[in-house]
C-alpha positions as CSV (number, residue, x, y, z in Angstrom):
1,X,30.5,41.8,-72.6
2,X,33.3,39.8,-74.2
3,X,30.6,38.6,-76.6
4,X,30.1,41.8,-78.1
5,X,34.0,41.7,-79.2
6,X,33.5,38.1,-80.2
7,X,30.3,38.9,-82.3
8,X,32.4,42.2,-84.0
9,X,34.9,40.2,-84.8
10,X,32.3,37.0,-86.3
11,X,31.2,39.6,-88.7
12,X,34.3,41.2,-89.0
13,X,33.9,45.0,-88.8
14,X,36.4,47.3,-86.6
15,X,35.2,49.0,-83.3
16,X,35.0,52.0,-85.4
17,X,32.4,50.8,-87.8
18,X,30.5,49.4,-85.0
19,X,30.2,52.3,-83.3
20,X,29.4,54.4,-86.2
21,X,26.7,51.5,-86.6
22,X,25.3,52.1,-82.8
23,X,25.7,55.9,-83.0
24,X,28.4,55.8,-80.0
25,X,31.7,56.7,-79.8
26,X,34.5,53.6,-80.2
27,X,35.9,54.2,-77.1
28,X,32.7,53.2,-75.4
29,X,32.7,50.1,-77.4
30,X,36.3,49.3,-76.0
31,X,34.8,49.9,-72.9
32,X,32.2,47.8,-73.2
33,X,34.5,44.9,-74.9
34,X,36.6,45.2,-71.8
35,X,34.3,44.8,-69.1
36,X,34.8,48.8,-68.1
37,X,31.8,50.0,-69.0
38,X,27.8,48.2,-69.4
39,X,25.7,49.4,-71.7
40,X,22.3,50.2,-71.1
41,X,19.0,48.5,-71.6
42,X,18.3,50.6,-75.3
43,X,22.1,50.0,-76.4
44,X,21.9,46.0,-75.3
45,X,18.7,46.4,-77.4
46,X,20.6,47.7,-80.3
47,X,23.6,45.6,-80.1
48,X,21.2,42.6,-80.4
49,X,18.9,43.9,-82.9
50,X,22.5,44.6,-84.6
51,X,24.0,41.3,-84.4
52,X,20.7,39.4,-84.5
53,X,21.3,37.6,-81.2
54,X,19.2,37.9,-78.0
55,X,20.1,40.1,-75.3
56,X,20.6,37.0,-72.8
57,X,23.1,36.2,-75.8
58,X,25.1,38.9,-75.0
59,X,24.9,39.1,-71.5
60,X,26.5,35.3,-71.6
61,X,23.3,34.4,-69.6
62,X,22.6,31.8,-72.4
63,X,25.1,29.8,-75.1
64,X,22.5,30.0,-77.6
65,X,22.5,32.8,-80.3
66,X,19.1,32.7,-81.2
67,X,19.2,34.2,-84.4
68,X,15.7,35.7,-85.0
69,X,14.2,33.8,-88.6
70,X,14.0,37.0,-90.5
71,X,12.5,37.4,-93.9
72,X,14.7,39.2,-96.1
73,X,12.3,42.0,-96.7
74,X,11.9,42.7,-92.7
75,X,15.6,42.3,-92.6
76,X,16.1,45.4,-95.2
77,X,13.4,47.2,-92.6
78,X,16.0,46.4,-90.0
79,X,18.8,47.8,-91.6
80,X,16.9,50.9,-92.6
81,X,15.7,51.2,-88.6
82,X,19.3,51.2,-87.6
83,X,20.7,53.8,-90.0
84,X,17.1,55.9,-88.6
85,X,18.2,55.9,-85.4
86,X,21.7,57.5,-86.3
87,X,20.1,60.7,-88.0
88,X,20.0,64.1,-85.9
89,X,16.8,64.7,-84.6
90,X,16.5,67.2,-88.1
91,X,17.0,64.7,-90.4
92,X,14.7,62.1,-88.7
93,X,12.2,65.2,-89.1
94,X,13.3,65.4,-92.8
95,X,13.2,61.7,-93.4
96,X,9.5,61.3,-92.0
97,X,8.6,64.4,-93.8
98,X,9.3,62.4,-97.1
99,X,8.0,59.1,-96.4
100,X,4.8,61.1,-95.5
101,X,5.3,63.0,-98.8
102,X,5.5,59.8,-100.7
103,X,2.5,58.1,-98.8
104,X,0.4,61.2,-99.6
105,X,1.1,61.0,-103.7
């Protein structure tokens, strides 16, 4: 995974901020920078969805980045879906409950 350090460094954020950004801790991100520990299928998934690059991307089975075209709207969404999926389970429950609340008025 030396392309995950690569890509953190690219958009310049610490291991700290990334892993805040991945909901994991930054010593599993040194791990994974390091070749000591693989992340699985959901966190390549959310590393790529992160850096906007394929999986194959990261896995160095490809040299090309494929950025996905992303409108900036949909981009926003992404951002949003991220910070989601770093909530507890109560404030995902809280979250929803508004949306739903706002839908409904």
């Amino acid at each position: 995974m030396l392309r995950l350090k690569a890509l953190r460094e690219e958009k310049r954020i610490s291991q700290q901020k990334l892993a805040l950004e991945l909901n994991v801790s930054q010593a599993s991100i040194s791990k994974y920078e390091k070749g000591l520990a693989e992340p699985d299928i959901p966190m390549l998934c959310m590393m790529a969805e992160y850096f906007r690059v394929s999986v194959d991307y990261l896995l160095g089975r490809t040299d090309q980045k494929n950025y996905f075209n992303v409108k900036p709207e949909e981009e926003k969404e992404r951002e949003l879906l991220v910070k989601y999926r770093r909530l507890t389970p109560h404030q995902k429950e809280r979250a929803e409950a508004y949306i739903l609340g706002l839908l409904d008025a």
